[in-house]
Structure formats: C-alpha cells, structure tokens
N, C-alpha and C positions, 0 to 999 in steps of 0.2 A: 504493500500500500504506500501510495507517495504521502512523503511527508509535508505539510507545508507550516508555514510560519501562519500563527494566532493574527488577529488583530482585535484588541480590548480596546473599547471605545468605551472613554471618560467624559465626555461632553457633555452629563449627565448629571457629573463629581468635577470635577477639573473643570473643565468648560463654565460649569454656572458658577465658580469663583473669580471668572474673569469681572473686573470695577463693570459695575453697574448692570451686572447679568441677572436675570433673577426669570426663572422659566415658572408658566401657572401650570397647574397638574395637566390641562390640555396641550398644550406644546410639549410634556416631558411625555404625554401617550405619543404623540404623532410624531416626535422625532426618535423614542423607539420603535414603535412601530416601521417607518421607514428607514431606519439601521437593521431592524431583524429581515424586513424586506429583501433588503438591500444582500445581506448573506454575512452581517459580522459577527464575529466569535461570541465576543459576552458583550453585558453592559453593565457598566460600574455605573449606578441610577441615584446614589447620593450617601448621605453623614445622618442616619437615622440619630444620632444621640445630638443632631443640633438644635430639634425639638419635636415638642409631638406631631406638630404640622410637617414637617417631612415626615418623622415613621408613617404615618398615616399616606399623606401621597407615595411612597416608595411600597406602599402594601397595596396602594389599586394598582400602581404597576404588576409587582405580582398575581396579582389578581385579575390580570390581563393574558397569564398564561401564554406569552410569546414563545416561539421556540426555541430559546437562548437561555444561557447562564446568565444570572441577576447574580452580580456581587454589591457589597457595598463596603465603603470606605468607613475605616474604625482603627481610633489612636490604640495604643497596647494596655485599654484598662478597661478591665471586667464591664460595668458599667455600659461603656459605648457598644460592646459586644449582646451586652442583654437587648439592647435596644434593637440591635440588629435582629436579633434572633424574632424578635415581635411583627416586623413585617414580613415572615418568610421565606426572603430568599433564599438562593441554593446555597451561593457562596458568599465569605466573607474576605475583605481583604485586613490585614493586619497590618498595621506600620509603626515600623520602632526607627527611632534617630540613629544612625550606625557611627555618625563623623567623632572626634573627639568637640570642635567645635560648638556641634548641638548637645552632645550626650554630658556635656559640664556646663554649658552657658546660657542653654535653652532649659534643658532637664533637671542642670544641676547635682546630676547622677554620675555613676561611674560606670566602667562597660558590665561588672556582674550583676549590676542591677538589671542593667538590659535584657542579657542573656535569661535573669531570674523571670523577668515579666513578661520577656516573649516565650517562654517556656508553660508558665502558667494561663493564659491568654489562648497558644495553640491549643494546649490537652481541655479548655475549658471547650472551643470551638467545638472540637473531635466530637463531643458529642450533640450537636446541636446542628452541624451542617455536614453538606455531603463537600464543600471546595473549600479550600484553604490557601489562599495566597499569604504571602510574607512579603510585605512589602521593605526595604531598608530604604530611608529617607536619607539624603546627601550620602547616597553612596557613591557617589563622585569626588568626593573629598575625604572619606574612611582609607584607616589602613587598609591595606589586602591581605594582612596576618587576621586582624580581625573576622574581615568581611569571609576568609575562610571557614573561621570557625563556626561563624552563624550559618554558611551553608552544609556544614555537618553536621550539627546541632538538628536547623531546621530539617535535613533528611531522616534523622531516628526521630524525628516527633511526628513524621510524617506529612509535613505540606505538599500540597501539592505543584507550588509554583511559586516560584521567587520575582518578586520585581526589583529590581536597579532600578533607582530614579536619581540623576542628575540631577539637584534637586534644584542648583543655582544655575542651569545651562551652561557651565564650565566646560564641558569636554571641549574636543574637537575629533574628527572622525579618525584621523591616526592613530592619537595617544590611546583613544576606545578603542579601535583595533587591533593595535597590539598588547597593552596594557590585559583588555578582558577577554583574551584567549586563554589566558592562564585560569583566569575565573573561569569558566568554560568546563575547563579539564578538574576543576577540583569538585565542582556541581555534580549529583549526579539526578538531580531532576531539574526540571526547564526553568531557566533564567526569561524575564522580560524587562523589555529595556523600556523607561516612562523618561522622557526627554523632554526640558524644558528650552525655550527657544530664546533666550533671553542674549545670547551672541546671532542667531539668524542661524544656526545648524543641528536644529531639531531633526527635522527629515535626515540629514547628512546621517549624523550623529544614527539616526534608527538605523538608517543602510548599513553602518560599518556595523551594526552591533549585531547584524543578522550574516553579515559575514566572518564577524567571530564564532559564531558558534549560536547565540540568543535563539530561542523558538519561539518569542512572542514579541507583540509590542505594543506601546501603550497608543492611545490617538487618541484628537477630538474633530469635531469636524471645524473646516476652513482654521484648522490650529487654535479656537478657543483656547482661554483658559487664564489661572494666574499671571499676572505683571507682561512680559510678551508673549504669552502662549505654551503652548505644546506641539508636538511634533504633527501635521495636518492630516486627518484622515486619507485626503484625497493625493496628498504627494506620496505621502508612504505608501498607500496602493498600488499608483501608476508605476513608482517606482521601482517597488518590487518586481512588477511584472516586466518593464522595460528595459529598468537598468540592471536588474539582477538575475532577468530570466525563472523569478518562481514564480510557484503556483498560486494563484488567488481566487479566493472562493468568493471575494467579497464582484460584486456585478458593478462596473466599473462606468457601465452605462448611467446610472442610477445617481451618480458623485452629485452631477450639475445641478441636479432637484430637488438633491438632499442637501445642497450648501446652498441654494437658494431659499430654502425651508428655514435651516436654521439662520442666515442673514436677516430674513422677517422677523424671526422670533427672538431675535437680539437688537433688533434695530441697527445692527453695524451692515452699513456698505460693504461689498465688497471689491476689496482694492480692482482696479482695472488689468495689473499686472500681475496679479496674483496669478501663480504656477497653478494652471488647471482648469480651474472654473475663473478667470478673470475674462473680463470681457474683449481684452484685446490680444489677449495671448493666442490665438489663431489667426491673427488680423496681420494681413503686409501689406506696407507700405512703402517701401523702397524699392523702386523701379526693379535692381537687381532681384530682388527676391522675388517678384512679381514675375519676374521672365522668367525667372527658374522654377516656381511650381508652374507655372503655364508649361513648361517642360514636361516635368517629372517632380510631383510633391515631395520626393525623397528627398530631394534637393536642400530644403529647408521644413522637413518634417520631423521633431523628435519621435512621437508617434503617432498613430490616425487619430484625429480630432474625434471622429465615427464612436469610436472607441470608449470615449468620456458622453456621448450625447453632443458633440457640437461637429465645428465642422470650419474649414477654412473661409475665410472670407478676406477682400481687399479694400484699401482706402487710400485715401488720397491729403498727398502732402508734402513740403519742403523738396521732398528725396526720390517723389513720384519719377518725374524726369520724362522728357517729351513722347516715349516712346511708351509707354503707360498708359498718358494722356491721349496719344491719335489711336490707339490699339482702343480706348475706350469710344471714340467718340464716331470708329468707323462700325464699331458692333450697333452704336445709334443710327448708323445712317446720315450722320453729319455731314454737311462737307466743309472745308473750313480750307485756311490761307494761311503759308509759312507766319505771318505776322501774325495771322487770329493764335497760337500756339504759343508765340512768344509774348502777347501780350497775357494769355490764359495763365502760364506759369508762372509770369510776376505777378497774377491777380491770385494764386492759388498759395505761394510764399505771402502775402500778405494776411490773405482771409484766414490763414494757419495762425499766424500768430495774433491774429485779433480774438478766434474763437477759441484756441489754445487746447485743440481735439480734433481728432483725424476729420476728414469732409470724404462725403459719401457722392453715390454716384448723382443726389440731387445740386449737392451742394457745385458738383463741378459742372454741372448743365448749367446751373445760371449763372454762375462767371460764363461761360462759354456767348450764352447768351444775352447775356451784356457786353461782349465781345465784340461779336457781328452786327 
C-alpha cells in the first residue's frame, strides 16, 4: 500500500487565533464540512477548556459525524483534557513546552516536570480517546538530547503521533533538513511538522520536513493563523504533488473554493499574488511570456492552473509590447496604422500607472478607440 504524507488542518485551532479571527458555529460547520469534502486527514476544531461556549460548538461538530479524525488542542493539564473529553472527539492533541526558554521562563519549571506531566496527561488520555498526538511546542529551539528523550518516552506510553512545531518560525529549510533527519531515525512512530511563517518559509520549511523523513503536517487554509501564519493548506498540497512528486489525497480542485470560503468568513482579502489561489498568479502580462504560452504553456507553467480550478488568463500593461497588442487587436478585427500602435502603447504605459492594475481586453479597446 502506498504510503503518503497526512495533512492536519488547524484553521479550526490555529487559524481562529489569527488578530481578529473569531469563526460563528456556522462557518466552523461549512469550512469542515468542505475540508472533509475536500479529502483532508483530520481537523484540529478548537481549545475546549477556553470555555463552555467552545466545548459546546466543538461537540455539534462532533455531532456532525464527518468522516475525519476530530482532534483538539489541550495545554499538558488534567483539567483542559476533561474538557476535551466532554465534546467527544476521537483525538486529542497534547502540548508540553520542550525549549529550555519556555520550560523556565514561561512555565517556570524544569525538564522533569515536563517529562512528569506529559507522562500523567498521556496514561490519563489512554483511557478516554482512541488518538493521541504529543505535540512539543518551540521544538525548534529544544535541545535534540532532550527532544530524544521525549520521543522514547512518548513511544512506551504509547502516542500515537508527535508534532514539531516551530513555534517562533525560526527554521529555514536546510538546517530542518539536515538537523531533523536524525530526529527521524531516533522516532519510531510519525513525526508532524506544524510550521509557523513568521520568516515567509512555512511551506518551504513543510517541504524539507517531508523530505527528512516527517509523515505529516500541520496546515491552515490561505496560511491562517497566529502573528504571520502557518504553513498554507493550498501550497503544501500543490507542492507536495508538484514539487515532490507525492501522493495527495486531498482534491486539489477544491483549494480555490475553499480559500474563497474561508477569505469570506474572515473578512481578509486575498493577496492578488498569493501562491495558488491569488488572482493574478495565472495572469501574463509580458509580451514574452504571452508569446510563449501562445507557444506551449510549459513555457511559463509551474503546473496546470486546471488542476487548482483556474486557469490561464492575459492582461495588458507596461511590458505588453506591440506585438501582444496587434496579435490582440487582429483577433478583433481591427484595422489600425503603425502610429494608431504607437500612440496605443504610450496610452497603455500611462493608463497602467494611473489605474495601478493590469487592463483587460476592454480597457485596451478604448484606448485603441480613442486612438482612431
């Protein structure tokens, strides 16, 4: 049986931490709902012990009976875990500070305390759920003697799945590469990599951790999430597939309608340049690259627009360049004079930077015909 890499979507937990996020029980149905659609591994749906009005919406989740693992997110103390346990779901996630950093200056503890509470916390779970993640918070900044030990630990107590999370977006894709191979080798149940994007190498940073060896990874959709983000649903999918050649279960078609879903239900725009679903990232505008998929889309295609649900499209501006411009204006039926052409491109460099956004094929008919 082929194996392939998880993808645990947090936009649920993560995501609704981002400033000014706050999802009503109807947007937390329909953007699982179209995540379970869509084909993703689990959903991590919220922090039941933040109050009773989450256990409660995170229990009509459950109560919705999707066809996915429901985990939920819970600090390493009895307490947060009871609460979990009251809305049902399957799995729970677990998170203890690993760094020395947090485990003296945030916690004010030492690493046996740690070791002590996430010992007590897993055996209390064991009985109450059937999934046990472990998550290690700033394990990007933890020794690796430590970070060892808690994954020998956590294999005799049985979890099921360890997440790394980067917690201040520190990495960068090399050091992760090389660095967490060795982690790798000392694990002997599945590592996930939860990646913060607070340097711009979220995505990267997932890539290289699935070519060290990592079986899962964390996402939110369009990278929701704390202070920059998290690593993007929709990059780490494509990217999987395109750049690393594996297998994805998640329906890749599906990305553009589900990050237009959640853009509504956060109020955040999304960027025009954004890798995937931005509105201009299939868009050419330079003469060259216009000749060249007029050729052969390989030319300038990372992969089929088809693919995500969009699709190539052209515009017009600065870098068009005359031969763009008559190729357009002979598919109209135009007829036009070496001057109507040269006056057209200093009217088109102009109306570029007055409107300060590509111009489409209306916008270049009426310069044309204010031309003539």
């Amino acid at each position: 049986m082929e194996q392939r890499i998880l993808l645990c979507d947090t936009t649920l937990r993560d995501g609704e931490q981002a400033p000014g996020v706050a999802f009503s029980l109807h947007q937390k149905e329909m953007i699982a709902r179209a995540l379970t659609e869509a084909g993703i591994d689990e959903l991590e749906v919220g922090v039941p012990a933040m109050s009773g009005a989450e256990t409660k919406t995170i229990s009509q989740l459950v109560a919705l009976q999707l066809p996915v693992r429901l985990i939920t997110w819970n600090r390493a103390v009895l307490s947060d875990l009871q609460a979990s346990y009251k809305t049902g779901v399957e799995g729970v996630a677990i998170s203890i500070p690993t760094s020395d950093q947090q485990i003296r200056n945030k916690l004010r503890k030492d690493r046996a305390w740690v070791l002590e509470q996430m010992g007590q916390c897993i055996l209390n779970a064991k009985k109450e759920v059937g999934y046990i993640v472990l998550g290690l918070e700033d394990a990007s900044r933890a020794g690796f003697g430590f970070l060892s030990e808690i994954l020998v630990e956590a294999e005799k107590l049985g979890v099921d799945r360890v997440r790394f999370a980067d917690t201040t977006g520190i990495l960068e894709p090399l050091r992760l590469f090389f660095t967490l191979q060795d982690l790798v080798k000392v694990a002997k149940i599945p590592i996930e990599f939860h990646g913060h994007n607070d340097l711009g190498m979220a995505t990267a940073n997932a890539l290289a951790a699935v070519q060290a060896g990592f079986k899962a990874l964390s996402v939110t959709v369009g990278g929701l999430g704390e202070r920059a983000g998290n690593a993007a649903l929709e990059e780490v999918a494509v990217g999987l597939k395109y750049s690393l050649n594996e297998t994805v279960r998640l329906n890749l078609k599906s990305l553009n309608t589900l990050c237009l879903a959640v853009s509504l239900a956060t109020d955040r725009q999304i960027p025009r340049a954004k890798p995937i679903i931005g509105g201009d990232v299939f868009t050419h505008t330079s003469s060259i690259h216009i000749d060249g998929i007029q050729k052969d889309f390989e030319n300038y295609q990372t992969f089929p627009p088809e693919s995500v649900g969009r699709q190539h499209s052209t515009s017009y501006g600065k870098y068009s360049g005359r031969k763009t411009i008559l190729r357009l204006l002979k598919a109209k039926g135009i007829e036009f004079s070496q001057e109507t052409i040269e006056d057209v491109l200093l009217k088109i460099v102009r109306r570029t930077n007055q409107l300060k956004r590509p111009l489409g094929e209306d916008d270049i008919l009426g310069i044309v015909g204010s031309s003539c």
